[in-house]
C-alpha positions in Angstrom: 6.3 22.4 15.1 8.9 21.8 13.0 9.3 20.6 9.3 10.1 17.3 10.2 7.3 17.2 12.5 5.1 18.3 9.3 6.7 16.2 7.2 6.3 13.0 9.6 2.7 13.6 10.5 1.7 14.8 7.1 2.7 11.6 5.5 0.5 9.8 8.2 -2.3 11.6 7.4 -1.6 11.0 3.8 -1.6 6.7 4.8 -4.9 7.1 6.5 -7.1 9.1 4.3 -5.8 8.1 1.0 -3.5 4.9 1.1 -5.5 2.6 3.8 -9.1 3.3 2.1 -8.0 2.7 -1.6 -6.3 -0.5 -0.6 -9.2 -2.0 1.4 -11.9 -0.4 -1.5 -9.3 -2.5 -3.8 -9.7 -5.9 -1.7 -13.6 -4.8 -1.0 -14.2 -4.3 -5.4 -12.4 -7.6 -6.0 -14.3 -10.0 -3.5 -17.0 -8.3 -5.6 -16.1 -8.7 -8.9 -15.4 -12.4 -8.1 -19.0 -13.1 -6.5 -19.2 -12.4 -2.9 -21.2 -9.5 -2.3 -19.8 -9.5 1.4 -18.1 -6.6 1.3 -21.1 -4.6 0.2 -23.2 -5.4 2.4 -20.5 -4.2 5.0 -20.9 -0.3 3.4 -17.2 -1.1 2.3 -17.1 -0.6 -1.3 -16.7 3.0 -0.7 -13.4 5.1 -0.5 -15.0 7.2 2.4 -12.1 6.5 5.0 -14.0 6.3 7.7 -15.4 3.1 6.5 -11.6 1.6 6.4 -10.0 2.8 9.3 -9.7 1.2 12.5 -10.0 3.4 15.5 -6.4 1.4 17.3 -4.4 0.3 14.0 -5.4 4.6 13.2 -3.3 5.8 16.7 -0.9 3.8 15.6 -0.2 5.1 12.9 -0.5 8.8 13.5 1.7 8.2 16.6 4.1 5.3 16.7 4.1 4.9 12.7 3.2 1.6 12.3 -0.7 0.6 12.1 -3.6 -1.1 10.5 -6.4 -0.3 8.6 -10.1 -2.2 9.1 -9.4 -5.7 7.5 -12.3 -6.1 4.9 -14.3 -9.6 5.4 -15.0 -11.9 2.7 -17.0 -15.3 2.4 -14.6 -17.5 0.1 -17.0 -19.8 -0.3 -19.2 -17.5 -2.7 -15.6 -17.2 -4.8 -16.3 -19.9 -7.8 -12.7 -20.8 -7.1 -11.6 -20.6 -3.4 -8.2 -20.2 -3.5 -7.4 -18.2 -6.2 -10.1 -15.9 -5.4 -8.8 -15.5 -2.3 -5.2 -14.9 -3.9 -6.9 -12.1 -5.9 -8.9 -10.4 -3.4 -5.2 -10.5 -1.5 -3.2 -8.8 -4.5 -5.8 -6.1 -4.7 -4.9 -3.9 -2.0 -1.0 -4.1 -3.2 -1.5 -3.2 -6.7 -3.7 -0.4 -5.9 -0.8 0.8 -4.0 1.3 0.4 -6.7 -1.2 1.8 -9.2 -1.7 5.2 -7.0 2.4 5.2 -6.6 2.4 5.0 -10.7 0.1 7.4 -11.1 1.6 9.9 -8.8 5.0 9.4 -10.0 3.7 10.6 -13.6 2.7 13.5 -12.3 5.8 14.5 -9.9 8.2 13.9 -12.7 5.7 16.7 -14.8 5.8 18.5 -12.1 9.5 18.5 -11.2 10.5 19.6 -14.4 8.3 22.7 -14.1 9.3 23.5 -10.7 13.3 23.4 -12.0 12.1 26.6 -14.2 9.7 27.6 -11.4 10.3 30.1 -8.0 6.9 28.9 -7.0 7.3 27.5 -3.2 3.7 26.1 -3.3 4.8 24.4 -6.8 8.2 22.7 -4.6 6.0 21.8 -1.9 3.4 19.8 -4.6 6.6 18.3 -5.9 7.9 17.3 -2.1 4.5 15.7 -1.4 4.2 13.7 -4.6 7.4 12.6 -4.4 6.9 11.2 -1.1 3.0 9.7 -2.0 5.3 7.7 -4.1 7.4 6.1 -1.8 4.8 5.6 0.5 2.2 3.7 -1.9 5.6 1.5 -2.8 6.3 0.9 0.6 2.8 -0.2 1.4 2.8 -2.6 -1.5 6.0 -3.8 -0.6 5.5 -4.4 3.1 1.8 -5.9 2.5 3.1 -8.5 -0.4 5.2 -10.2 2.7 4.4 -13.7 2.6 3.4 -13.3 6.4 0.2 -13.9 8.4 -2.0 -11.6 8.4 -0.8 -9.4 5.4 -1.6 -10.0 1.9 1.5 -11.6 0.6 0.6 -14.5 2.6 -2.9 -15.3 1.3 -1.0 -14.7 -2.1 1.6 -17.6 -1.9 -0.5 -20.0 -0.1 -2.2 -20.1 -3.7 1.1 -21.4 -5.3 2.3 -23.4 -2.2 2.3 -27.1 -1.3 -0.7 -27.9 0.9 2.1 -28.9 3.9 3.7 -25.5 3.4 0.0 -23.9 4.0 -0.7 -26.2 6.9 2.6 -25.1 8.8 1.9 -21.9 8.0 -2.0 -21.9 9.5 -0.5 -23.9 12.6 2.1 -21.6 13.4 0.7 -18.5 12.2 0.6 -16.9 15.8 3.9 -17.7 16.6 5.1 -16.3 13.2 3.1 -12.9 13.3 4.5 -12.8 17.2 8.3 -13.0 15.5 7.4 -10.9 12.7 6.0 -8.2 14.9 9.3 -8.2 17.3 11.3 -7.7 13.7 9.4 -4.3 13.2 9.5 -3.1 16.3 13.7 -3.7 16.6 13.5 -2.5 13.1 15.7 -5.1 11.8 13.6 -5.5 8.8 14.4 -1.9 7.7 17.1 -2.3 5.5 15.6 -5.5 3.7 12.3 -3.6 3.2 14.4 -0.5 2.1 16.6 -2.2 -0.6 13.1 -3.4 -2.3 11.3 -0.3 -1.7 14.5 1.7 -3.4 14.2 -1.2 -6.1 10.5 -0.8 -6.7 11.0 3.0 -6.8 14.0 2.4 -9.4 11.7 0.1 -11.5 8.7 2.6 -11.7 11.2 5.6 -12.8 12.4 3.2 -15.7 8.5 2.6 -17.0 7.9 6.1 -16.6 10.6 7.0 -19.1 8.5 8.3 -21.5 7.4 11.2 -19.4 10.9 12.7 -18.9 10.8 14.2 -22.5 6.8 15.2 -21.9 7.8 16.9 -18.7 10.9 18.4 -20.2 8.7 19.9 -23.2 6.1 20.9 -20.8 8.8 22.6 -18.8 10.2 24.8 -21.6 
C-alpha cells in the first residue's frame, strides 16, 4: 500500500468515525433542544458512529469517496416554530463541521510550529493529519450548506425563501438531486466547491491569528 493509498483511505476513515457522527449527533441535539424528542428515542443523541452510519452511503465512502451518513428523523411539528426549527436542526450538522475544523486548526497551527523545531516523524505525521481533519470538516460544511435537496443548505434557505421558490423546489426536487448527482459524478462541481473550501480554509487561518504568536512562543 502506498502513501497515497494511506492517505486516501485514512481520511475516509477519519469522515466516517469522526465527521459523519458529530454532524448527525449536531442535527440529533438540536431537534432536541428545540422540542422534539425524536431523535432520542431513535438512540441518536449519541456520538457512537455506529448509530450514524449507513451500511451503503458507508461503502461509498470508503470506496468510491462520495457517501452518506444515516439521515436523523425529526417530527417538525413538535418544533414550536416549524420552519425555523427546521432551518436550525439543518445548520447543526454544518457548523459542527466547521466548529471541529476550528478546533483542529488551533491545534495544527500549535503543533506546526513545534514540529518546525522538531525531528519527531510521529510529531509531522500529527501535523499532516490535523491539517487535513481541517479541510475535510470545511469541505463537509461547505458541500452540505448547498441549497440542494436532500442536503442541509436546502432546508436552510427554504426558511428565507418565497413560498413559490419552496414549492418549485419540493416539486422538482427529484429531478434536481438527479442533476446534482450527475454534477458530482463528472466532477464539474470540483473547482466551484474548491474555490469556497480554499476560502473557508483562508477565513479560519485569519480568526485563528492569535494562535500564531502562542504557537511561535510555545515553539521556542
Amino acid at each position: 500500500m502506498t502513501q497515497y493509498d494511506v492517505l486516501t483511505y485514512g481520511t475516509r476513515l477519519i469522515i466516517l468515525f469522526m465527521c459523519i457522527p458529530v454532524h448527525e449527533f449536531a442535527h440529533a441535539w438540536a431537534a432536541t433542544k428545540l422540542g422534539d424528542e425524536t431523535p432520542g428515542y431513535q438512540g441518536r443523541l449519541t456520538l457512537n458512529p455506529l448509530a450514524h452510519l449507513d451500511p451503503i452511503g458507508s461503502i461509498g465512502i470508503l470506496f468510491v469517496g462520495f457517501g452518506w451518513g444515516k439521515p436523523v428523523q425529526v417530527n417538525p411539528l413538535r418544533f414550536k416554530w416549524y420552519r425555523k426549527g427546521m432551518a436550525l436542526t439543518a445548520a447543526a450538522g454544518p457548523i459542527s463541521n466547521l466548529i471541529m475544523a476550528l478546533l483542529a486548526m488551533i491545534v495544527y497551527k500549535i503543533l506546526n510550529a513545534v514540529s518546525l523545531t522538531s525531528a519527531s516523524e510521529a510529531l509531522m505525521w500529527g501535523v499532516f493529519i490535523l491539517y487535513y481533519f481541517v479541510l475535510i470538516n470545511i469541505g463537509l460544511a461547505v458541500f452540505n450548506l448547498l441549497p440542494i435537496y436532500p442536503l442541509d443548505g436546502q432546508k436552510i434557505i427554504s426558511y428565507f425563501a418565497p413560498a413559490k421558490v419552496n414549492a418549485f423546489m419540493e416539486q422538482y426536487q427529484n429531478y434536481i438531486s438527479i442533476a446534482f448527482l450527475i454534477l458530482i459524478f463528472t466532477d464539474l462541481l470540483d473547482k466551484p466547491l474548491g474555490y469556497l473550501q480554499d476560502f473557508a480554509f483562508t477565513l479560519m487561518d485569519k480568526l485563528t491569528f492569535w494562535v500564531d504568536p502562542i504557537a511561535n512562543a510555545i515553539a521556542k
